[in-house]
C-alpha positions, -999 to 999 in steps of 0.1 A, spaced: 409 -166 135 415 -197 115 448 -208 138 433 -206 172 475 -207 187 481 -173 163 467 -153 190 496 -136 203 498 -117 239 518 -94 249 551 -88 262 542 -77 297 549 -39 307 539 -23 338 531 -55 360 535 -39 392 511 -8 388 487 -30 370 483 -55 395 465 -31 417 438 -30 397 428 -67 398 401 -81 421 410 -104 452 377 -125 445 389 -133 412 427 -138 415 412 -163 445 394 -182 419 422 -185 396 448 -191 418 421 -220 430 420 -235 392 460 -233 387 465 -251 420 433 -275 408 452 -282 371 483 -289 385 471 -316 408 465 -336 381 486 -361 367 472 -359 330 440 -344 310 422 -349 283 390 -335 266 376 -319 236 371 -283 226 351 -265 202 352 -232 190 328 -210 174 334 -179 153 308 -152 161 309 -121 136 304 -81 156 274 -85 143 264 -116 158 262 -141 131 280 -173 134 310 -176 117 320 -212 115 325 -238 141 357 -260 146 364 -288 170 397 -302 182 414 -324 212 439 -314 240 460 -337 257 481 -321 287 508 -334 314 525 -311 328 542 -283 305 537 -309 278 504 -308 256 493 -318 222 465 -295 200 447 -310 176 420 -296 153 410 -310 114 445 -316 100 465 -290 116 482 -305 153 503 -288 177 530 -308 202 550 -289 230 574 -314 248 583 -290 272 611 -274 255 603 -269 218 568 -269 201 556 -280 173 532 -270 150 520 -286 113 502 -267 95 483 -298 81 498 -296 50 534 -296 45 553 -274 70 562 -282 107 571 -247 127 595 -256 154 598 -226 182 607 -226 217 583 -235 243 589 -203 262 578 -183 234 549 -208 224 536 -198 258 528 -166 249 502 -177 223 466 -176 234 459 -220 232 434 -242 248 461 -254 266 468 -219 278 433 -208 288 425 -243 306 458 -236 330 441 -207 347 478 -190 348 468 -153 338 486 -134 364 518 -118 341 497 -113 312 460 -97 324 441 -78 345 413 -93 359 379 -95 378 351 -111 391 322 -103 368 297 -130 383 296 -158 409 253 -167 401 246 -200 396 270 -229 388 302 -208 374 326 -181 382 322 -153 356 359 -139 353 366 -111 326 404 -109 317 422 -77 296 456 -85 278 481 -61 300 495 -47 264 463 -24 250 481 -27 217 472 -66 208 445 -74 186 420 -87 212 399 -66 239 389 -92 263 387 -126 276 362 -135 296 363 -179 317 339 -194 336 344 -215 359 330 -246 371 325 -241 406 316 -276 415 350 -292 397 370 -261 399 377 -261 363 377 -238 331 351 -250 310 343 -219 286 358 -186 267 348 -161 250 379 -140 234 365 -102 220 386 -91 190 394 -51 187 368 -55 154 342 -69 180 341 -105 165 346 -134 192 359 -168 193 338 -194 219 359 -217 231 338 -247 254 353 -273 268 341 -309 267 346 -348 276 374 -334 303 393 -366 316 411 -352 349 427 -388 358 438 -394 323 471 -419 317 492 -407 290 523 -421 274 554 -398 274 561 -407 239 526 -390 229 545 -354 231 575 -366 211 574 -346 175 579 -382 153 588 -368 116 578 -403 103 544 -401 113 538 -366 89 541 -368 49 574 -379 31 578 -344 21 571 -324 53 593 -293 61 607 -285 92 613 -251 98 632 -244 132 
């Protein structure tokens, strides 16, 4: 729980009979937040996440920052940082290792990035759990039973069609809260921002490709 892009998903199986079981109301919503995220030119914001034990004590809290254009983004959180320039991403473990892997295969990780994108139609089942008040209640379930997580349930802002919270249910019961802050939908970043620099990381750094 301590590497919040560890969270693999699944390969998918069985899209087609699957699909059947999702709810119109909800894949409207979603399909209304992809089409809303990729209007933008650039974001920004803050995330924290809180770790909630099945018992529900807290856990710990971490914060971090997400820059995104495009299929470009960069994670930040303490010392650890994650770039994806489209192709390759790469991730320092805040210490002394970079991981380099291909951006197709980053994609299947379970990011910020990821959950803010509103993209979930190869890799969950969905519906519409609530539409009371000022958000969209969505509960998500991984297509491949087998992965270590039960659930994911968004809501969505319905007045800037947006993500702005998550809650991800491990098989164990524990959660992860993931709220999003300080989102800057107009942001202007610099290309070179998702450029992996070696310079800019300790002397004796490792890349591992």
């Amino acid at each position: 729980m301590k590497k919040i892009y560890l969270l693999a998903i699944a390969p998918i199986l069985f899209v087609n009979l699957l699909f059947a079981q999702n709810d119109p109301n909800a894949k409207k919503v979603l399909d209304g937040v992809s089409a809303k995220v990729k209007s933008f030119k650039a974001i920004t914001g803050s995330f924290t996440i809180k770790s909630i034990t099945s018992k529900g004590q807290p856990n710990g809290t971490k914060t971090g920052s997400i820059s995104i254009k495009g299929s470009k983004y960069v994670l930040k959180q303490g010392k650890t940082e994650v770039i994806c320039d489209g192709t390759k991403t790469y991730s320092y473990d805040g210490s002394k290792t970079v991981t380099v892997a291909e951006a197709e295969e980053s994609s299947k990780s379970l990011t910020p990035q990821k959950i803010l994108s509103g993209s979930y139609d190869k890799e969950f089942t969905y519906k519409l759990i609530s539409s009371a008040g000022a958000f969209n209640e969505i509960e998500l379930k991984p297509i491949d039973s087998r992965k270590n997580f039960q659930k994911v349930t968004i809501y969505v802002d319905k007045a800037k069609n947006v993500i702005t919270k998550a809650k991800v249910l491990d098989k164990s019961n524990n959660t992860l809260e993931f709220t999003f802050t300080n989102l800057n939908t107009n942001a202007t970043i610099a290309d070179n921002m998702f450029v992996f620099n070696k310079s800019k990381y300790p002397k004796d750094v490792e890349v591992l490709d």
